[in-house]
C-alpha positions as CSV (number, residue, x, y, z in Angstrom):
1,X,214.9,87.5,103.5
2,X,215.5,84.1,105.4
3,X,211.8,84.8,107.8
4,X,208.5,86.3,105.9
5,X,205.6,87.1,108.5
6,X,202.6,88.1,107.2
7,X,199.2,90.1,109.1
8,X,196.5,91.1,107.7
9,X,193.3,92.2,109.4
10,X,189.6,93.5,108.0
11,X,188.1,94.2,111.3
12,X,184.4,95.0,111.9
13,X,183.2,95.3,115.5
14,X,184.8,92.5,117.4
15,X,186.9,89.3,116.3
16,X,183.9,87.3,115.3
17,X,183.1,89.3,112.4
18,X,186.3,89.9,111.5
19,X,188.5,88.9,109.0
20,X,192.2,88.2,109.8
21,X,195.1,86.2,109.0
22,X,198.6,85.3,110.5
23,X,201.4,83.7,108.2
24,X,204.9,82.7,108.7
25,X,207.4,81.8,106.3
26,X,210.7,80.1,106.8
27,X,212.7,80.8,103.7
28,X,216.6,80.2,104.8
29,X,216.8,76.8,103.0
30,X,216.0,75.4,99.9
31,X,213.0,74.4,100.7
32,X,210.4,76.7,102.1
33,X,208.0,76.0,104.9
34,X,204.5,78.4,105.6
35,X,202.4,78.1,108.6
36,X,198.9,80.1,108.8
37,X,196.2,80.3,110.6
38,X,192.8,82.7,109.7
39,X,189.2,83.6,110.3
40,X,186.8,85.0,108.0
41,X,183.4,86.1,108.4
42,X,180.6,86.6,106.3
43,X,177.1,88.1,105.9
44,X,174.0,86.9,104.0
45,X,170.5,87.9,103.7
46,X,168.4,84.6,102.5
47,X,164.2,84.5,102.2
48,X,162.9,82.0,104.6
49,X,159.1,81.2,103.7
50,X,157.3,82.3,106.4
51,X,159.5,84.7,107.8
52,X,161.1,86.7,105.3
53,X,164.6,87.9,104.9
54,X,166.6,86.6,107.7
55,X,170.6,87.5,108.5
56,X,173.0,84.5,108.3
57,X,176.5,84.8,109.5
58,X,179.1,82.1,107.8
59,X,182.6,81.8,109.6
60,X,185.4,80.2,108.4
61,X,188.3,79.1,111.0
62,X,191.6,77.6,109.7
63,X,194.7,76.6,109.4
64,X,197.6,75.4,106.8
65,X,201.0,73.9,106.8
66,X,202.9,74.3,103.3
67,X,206.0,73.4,101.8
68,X,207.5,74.6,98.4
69,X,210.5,72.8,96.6
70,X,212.1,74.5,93.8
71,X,212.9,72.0,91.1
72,X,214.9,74.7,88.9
73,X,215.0,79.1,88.9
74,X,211.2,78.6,86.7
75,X,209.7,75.4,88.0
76,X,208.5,74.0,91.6
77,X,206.2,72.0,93.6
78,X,204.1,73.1,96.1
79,X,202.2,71.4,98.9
80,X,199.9,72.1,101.6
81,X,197.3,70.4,104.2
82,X,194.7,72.5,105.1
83,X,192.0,72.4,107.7
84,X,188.8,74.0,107.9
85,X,186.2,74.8,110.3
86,X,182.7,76.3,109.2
87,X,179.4,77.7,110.5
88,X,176.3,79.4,109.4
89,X,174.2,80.7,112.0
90,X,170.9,82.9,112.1
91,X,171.5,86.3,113.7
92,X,167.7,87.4,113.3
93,X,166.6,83.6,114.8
94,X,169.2,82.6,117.3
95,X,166.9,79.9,118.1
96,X,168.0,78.3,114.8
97,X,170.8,75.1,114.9
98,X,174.1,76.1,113.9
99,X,175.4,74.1,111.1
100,X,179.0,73.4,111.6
101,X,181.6,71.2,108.8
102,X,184.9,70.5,109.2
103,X,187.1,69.2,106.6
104,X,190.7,68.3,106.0
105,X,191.9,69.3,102.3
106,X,195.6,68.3,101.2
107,X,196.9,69.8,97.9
108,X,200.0,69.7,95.1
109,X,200.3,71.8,92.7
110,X,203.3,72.0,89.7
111,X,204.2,75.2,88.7
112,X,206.0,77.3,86.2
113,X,206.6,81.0,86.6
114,X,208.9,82.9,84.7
115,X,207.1,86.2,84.7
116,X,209.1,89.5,84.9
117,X,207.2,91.9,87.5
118,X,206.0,96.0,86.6
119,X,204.9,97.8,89.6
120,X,202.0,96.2,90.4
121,X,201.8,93.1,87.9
122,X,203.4,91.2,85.5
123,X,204.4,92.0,82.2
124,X,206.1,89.8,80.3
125,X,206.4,86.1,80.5
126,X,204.5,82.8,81.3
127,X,202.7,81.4,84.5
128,X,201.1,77.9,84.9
129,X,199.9,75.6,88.0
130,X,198.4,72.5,87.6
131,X,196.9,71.4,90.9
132,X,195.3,68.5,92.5
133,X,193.0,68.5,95.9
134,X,190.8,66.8,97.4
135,X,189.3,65.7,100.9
136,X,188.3,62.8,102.7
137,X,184.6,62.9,104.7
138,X,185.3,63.6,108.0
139,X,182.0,63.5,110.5
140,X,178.3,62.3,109.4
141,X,177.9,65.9,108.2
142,X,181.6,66.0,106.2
143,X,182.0,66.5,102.1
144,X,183.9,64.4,100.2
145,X,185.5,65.6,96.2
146,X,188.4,65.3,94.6
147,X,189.4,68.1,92.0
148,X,191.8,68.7,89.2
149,X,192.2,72.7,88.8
150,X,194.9,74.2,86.0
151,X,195.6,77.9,85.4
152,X,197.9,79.1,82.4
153,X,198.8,83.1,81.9
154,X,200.7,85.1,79.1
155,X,201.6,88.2,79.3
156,X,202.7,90.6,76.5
157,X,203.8,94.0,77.0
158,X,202.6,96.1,73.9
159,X,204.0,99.5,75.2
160,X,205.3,100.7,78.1
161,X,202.2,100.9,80.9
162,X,200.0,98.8,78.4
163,X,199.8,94.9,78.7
164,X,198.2,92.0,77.3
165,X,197.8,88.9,78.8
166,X,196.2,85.6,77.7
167,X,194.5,83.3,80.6
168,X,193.1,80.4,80.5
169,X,191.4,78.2,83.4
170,X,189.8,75.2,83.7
171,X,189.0,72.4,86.2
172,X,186.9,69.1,87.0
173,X,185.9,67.9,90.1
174,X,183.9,64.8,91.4
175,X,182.8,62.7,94.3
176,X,179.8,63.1,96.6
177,X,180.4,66.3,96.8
178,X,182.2,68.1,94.2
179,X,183.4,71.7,94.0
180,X,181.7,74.4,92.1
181,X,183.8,76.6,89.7
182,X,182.2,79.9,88.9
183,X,182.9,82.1,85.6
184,X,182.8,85.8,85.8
185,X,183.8,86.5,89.1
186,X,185.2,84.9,92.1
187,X,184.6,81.9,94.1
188,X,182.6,82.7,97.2
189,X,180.5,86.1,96.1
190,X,177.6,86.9,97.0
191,X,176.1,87.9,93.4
192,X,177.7,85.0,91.6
């Protein structure tokens, strides 16, 4: 209860085009500190005029430090710096410059939770985070945004193994570089 370690591993071939992370957690106090590093790894065929569909590979390598501080049983704040690391290279043209970013992105975020858990969800209660990120450019080559994300869930439980739940999202983000959100499916797939 006090320690929470976390693996978890996709592996495909060898470590660079795998996916794995490594989390610790140390609970004992009232505050709670999370440390985690991770590597993910990505495949992408793209049209290049001229010489058809080519392979990409995008990696990401990273790391966070969090903190969460409980403000009552329902309500807390979390925190966390992140950094990332991030290629794309061309497997079928390894003659090709690999392009490489690396960005720094701190976050807080409020949250409410006073959901009640089934087996593998929740079913009854309320969730909401309101978060905040952004980065600063770091490099010639670095992005710069700042974002304001919020996230609100109700769930109803209409009989026993059937739920409802109400969700809505939303979010706005500027700067040079701002983020995209995506509706319909998650951030980062390949058929967005």
């Amino acid at each position: 209860g006090n320690h929470r370690i976390y693996v978890a591993t996709s592996l495909v071939l060898d470590l660079k085009n795998s996916d794995y992370a490594f989390a610790y957690y140390y609970l004992p106090k009232r505050i709670d500190y999370g440390v985690m590093a991770y590597h993910s790894a990505r495949f992408l065929l793209i049209d290049n005029p001229g010489f058809g569909s080519q392979l990409y590979r995008y990696r990401t390598i990273g790391g966070d430090l969090s903190i969460s501080y409980p403000i009552s049983k329902f309500n807390r704040i979390d925190g966390a710096l992140s950094y990332n690391h991030l290629t794309k290279e061309n497997l079928d043209n390894p003659a090709e410059p690999e392009q490489k970013l690396d960005f720094l992105l701190p976050a807080i975020s409020y949250v409410h939770d006073n959901t009640l858990w089934g087996y593998t969800a929740p079913v009854k209660g309320t969730r909401y985070n309101l978060t905040l990120l952004g980065t600063p450019k770091i490099g010639s080559n670095g992005v710069s945004f700042f974002s304001a994300i919020g996230d609100y869930r109700t769930y109803f439980q209409l009989a026993e193994d059937y739920n409802f739940v109400i969700r809505l999202n939303g979010g706005i983000s500027v700067g040079k570089n701002p983020q995209r959100f995506y509706i319909g499916g998650t951030e980062s797939w390949i058929n967005y």
